[in-house]
Every structure is written in C-alpha cells, then in structure tokens.
C-alpha positions as CSV (number, residue, x, y, z in Angstrom):
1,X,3.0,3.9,-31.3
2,X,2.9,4.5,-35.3
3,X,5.3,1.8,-35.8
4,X,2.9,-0.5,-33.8
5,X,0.1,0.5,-35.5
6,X,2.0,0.6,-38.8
7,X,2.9,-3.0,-38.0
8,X,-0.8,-4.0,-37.3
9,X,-1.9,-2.7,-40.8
10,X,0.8,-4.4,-42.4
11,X,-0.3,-7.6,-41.3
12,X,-4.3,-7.3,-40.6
13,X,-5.2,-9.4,-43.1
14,X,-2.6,-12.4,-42.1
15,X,-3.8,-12.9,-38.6
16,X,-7.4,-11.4,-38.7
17,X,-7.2,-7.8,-37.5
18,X,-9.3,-5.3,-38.3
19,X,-7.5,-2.4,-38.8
20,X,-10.6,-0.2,-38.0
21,X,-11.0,-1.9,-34.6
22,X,-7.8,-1.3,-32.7
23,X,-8.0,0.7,-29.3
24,X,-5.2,1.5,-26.7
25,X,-5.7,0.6,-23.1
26,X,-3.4,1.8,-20.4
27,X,-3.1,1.8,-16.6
28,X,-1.4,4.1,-14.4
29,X,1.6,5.3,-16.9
30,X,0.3,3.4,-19.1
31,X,-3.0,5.1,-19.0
32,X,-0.8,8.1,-19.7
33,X,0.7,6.8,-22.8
34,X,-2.7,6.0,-24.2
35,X,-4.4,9.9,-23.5
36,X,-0.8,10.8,-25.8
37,X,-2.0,7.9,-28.5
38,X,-5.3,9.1,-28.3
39,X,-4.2,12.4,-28.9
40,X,-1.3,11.8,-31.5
41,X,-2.9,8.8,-33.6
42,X,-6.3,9.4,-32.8
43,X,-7.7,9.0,-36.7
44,X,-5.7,5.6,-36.6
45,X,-7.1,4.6,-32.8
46,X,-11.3,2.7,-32.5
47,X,-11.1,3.8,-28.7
48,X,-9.0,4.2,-25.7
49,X,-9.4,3.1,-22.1
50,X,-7.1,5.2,-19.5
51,X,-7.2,3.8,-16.4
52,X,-5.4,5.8,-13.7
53,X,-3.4,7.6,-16.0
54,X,-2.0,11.1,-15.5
55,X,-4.6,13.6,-16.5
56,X,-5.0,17.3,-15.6
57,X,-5.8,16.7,-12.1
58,X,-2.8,14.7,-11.3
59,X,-0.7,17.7,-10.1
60,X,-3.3,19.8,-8.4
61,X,-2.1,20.1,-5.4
62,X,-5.8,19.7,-3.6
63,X,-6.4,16.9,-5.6
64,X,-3.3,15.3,-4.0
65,X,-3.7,16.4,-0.8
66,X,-7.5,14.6,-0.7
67,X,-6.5,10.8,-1.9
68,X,-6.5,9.3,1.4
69,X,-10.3,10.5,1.3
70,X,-11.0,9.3,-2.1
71,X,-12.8,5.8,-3.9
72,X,-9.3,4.7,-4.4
73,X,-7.2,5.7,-0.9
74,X,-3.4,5.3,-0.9
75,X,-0.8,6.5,1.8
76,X,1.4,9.0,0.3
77,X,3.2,8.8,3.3
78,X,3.4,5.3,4.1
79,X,4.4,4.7,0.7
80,X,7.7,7.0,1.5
81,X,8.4,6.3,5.3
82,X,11.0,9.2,6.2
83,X,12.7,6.6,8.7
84,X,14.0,4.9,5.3
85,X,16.3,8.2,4.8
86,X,13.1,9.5,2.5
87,X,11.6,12.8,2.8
88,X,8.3,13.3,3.7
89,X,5.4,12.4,1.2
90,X,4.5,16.6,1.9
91,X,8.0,18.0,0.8
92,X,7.9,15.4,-2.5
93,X,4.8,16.4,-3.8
94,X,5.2,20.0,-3.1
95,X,8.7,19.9,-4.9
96,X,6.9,18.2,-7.7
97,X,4.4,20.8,-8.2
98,X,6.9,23.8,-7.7
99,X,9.5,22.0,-10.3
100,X,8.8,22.2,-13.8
101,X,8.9,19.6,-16.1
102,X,12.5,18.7,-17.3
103,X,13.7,21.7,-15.0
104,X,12.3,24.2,-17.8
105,X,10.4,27.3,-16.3
C-alpha cells in the first residue's frame, strides 16, 4: 500500500489527484486489506469503505453458525457438498476456529 500511495503523490499533480482525497475500498478480502490500510496508513488514507471484509466477528463461532439466518444468507454447506470428497461445512469452520493462525498457539 505505501508504494501505491507513494506512487499517487508522486504523480498528483500530472493527472489531477488530490493527494488529500484518496480512500481505499475493499470487498470481501479486499475489505480486509483496506481495515489493515486503514489501520497502517491511516494519516495518508481520506476514508475507507470495507465491504464484507473480515472483522472481529468473522470467527465467532455463533456468528458463523447464524448466516443462513442473516440479511445476507449463504449455504456454508452447500458451498462444500461432502459428496465432492469435502468435509462438512461444521468440521471446516470448527477446525478454523480451533487452529491458530499460521499454526502458532
């Protein structure tokens, strides 16, 4: 992201930027990649927009267990059929929250 925004300062004044005026929109990972931005380069950023990005509540496990109930339903398990040789949309999710990240505990 700095070299982006590095970039953009570089050359505001050639195409008509406004260095003051930049903001970072993301959806789904990218929604995650802008909360980091936000949070890394956040005196460099005008706003950000996150859109389904990973947040605090994306591995709480009741949280997951109540999307097919939510604004936005989705079918964990339809999404991962187990007849494909997949395991079950349960045994993924509860191995998600029980691993750490990068397998550090």
């Amino acid at each position: 992201m700095s070299s982006v925004l590095d970039w953009v300062a570089a050359n505001a004044a050639r195409y008509g930027f406004d260095p003051g005026k930049i903001l970072a929109r993301g959806v789904s990972t990218g929604g995650y990649y802008a909360f980091r931005a936000a949070h890394t380069h956040a005196g460099r950023l005008f706003a950000v927009v996150a859109q389904g990005g990973g947040a605090h509540h994306l591995f709480d496990a009741e949280w997951i267990s109540a999307q097919n109930r939510m604004e936005c339903p989705f079918a964990l398990v339809r999404g991962n059929p187990g007849h494909m040789g997949n395991p079950g949309a349960e045994e993924i999710i509860y191995d998600w929250l029980d691993d750490p990240v990068g397998g550090r505990r």
